[in-house]
C-alpha angles and dihedrals in degrees: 000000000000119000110261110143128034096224087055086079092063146073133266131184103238099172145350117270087252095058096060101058121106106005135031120275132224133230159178135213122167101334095322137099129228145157151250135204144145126239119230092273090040099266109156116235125195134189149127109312090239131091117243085235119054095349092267114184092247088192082068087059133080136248112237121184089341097310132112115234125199117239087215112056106352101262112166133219135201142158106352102007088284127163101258098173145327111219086211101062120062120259098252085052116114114239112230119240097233090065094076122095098216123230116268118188123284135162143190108216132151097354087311137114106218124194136187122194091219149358112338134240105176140032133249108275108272112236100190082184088076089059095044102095090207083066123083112199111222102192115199128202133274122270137188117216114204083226146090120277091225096059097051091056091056085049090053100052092045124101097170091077100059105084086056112026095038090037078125107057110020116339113071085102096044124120120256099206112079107222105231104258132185122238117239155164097270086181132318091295116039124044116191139092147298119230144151121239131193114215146155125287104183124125121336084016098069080065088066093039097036096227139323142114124335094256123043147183123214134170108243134182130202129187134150136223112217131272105027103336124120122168114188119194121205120196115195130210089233094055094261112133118182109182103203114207105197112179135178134203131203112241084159140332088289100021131071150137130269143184139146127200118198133211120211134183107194119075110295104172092101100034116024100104092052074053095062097038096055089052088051091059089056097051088048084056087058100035092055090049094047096047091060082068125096124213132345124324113272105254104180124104105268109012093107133041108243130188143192090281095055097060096111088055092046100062089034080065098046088042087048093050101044084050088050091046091058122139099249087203083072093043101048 
């Protein structure tokens, strides 16, 4: 594949671990279709949803003995996207090379599959937390937001939104006023900002906090990983930490995938899945108010009115353009 776009070069989370087991999945990644299956010993394979061949939709084949079949004409697939065999020919008969599909990039991390439509740059974003055994890792499933990727990262990074879009869930007690905070390197993969937040603990809340009074304070952090990659942290009073990993990834200009996998370190066999759900609900809060918005988010200084609280959002933006704006001749 030629170098054309910049975020073409990084990662992107397609699917949930689960999602990708017996047949081939499809998917979609700025504008372009691929597809997804395991090898005989589990070894992921990527490539162009389209046979060598005709152009069959390989993701409307199966996966036998490890290997992809088209629907069209039989093909067959195996380590690497290479050309196993082509019931037409005879045995002895040399497969062409064109015939192979070629291996893009693709991952397994933190319950994910991540994919990248060429060579990569960057890693994965590191997440330390997975490693850390007084954690337990709660995955979620896989969403598509009818909105641009690039409006769901400013939303993540944004605290000013809580007391009116999650009224719902946890901020009906929150305080309107931002506190002034300073950017920073919160570790080598995420740059943002610490703060403490008042919010409410009523209800399904008092699931995430694990008791306590109605209204609560906690010490948070939230940074984000270019291109589509926020992790929020969450202290409690109590000793409880959760750190949230939200990600997005670009189907179109107002379409893309999301999904978000939490760490916790209290005891989550109980409750782990009211857990989720109320995190879902949250999502939904902020998935309800973004896809009442046409379009990308503006990214040119001055198109928007920014604030102090934006600030996050604001260097995500400058970070964002300067990546988009890379020379290809240096990625390639």
């Amino acid at each position: 594949m030629v170098a054309g776009n910049p975020l073409d070069h990084y990662w992107y989370a397609v699917a949930t671990a689960d999602q990708v087991q017996e047949g081939p999945l499809s998917i979609e990644v700025f504008g372009t279709s691929y597809v997804i299956w395991r090898t005989g010993d589990q070894t992921l394979v990527a490539a162009e949803d389209r046979c060598t061949h005709r152009e069959g939709r390989l993701s409307n084949g199966v996966v036998e003995s490890g290997c992809l079949r088209c629907p069209y004409h039989g093909w067959e697939f195996g380590a690497q996207g290479r050309c196993e065999r082509i019931p037409s020919s005879r045995v002895e008969t040399a497969i062409p090379k064109k015939a192979h599909l070629g291996n893009l990039p693709v991952e397994e991390q933190y319950g994910l599959i991540w994919f990248c439509p060429n060579k990569a740059v960057a890693a994965v974003p590191e997440l330390l937390v997975d490693n850390d055994p007084a954690f337990t890792r709660l995955n979620t499933g896989m969403q598509i937001w009818n909105c641009s990727a690039t409006r769901m990262i400013d939303n993540m990074l944004d605290v000013a939104h809580f007391p009116f879009t999650h009224a719902g869930t946890f901020g009906r007690e929150q305080e309107l006023v931002v506190p002034n905070f300073k950017l920073k390197e919160l570790d080598d993969t995420f740059y943002g900002y610490d703060y403490s937040v008042v919010v409410n603990n009523e209800g399904d809340a008092k699931k995430m906090s694990g008791g306590g009074s109605d209204v609560i304070s906690l010490n948070m952090s939230t940074g984000f990983s270019l291109p589509f990659s926020v992790r929020s942290t969450m202290s409690y009073e109590n000793g409880i930490e959760q750190t949230l990993f939200m990600t997005a990834a670009p189907i179109s200009r107002e379409r893309s995938y999301f999904t978000f996998v939490l760490w916790r370190n209290d005891d989550v066999t109980v409750v782990g899945q009211e857990i989720v759900e109320f995190e879902l609900a949250v999502a939904e809060e902020d998935r309800k108010m973004l896809e009442q918005l046409k379009g990308e988010l503006a990214l040119g200084q001055g198109d928007l009115v920014d604030v102090q609280s934006d600030k996050a959002s604001l260097e995500w933006r400058r970070r964002y353009r300067s990546l988009i704006s890379q020379d290809l001749e240096s990625l390639a």
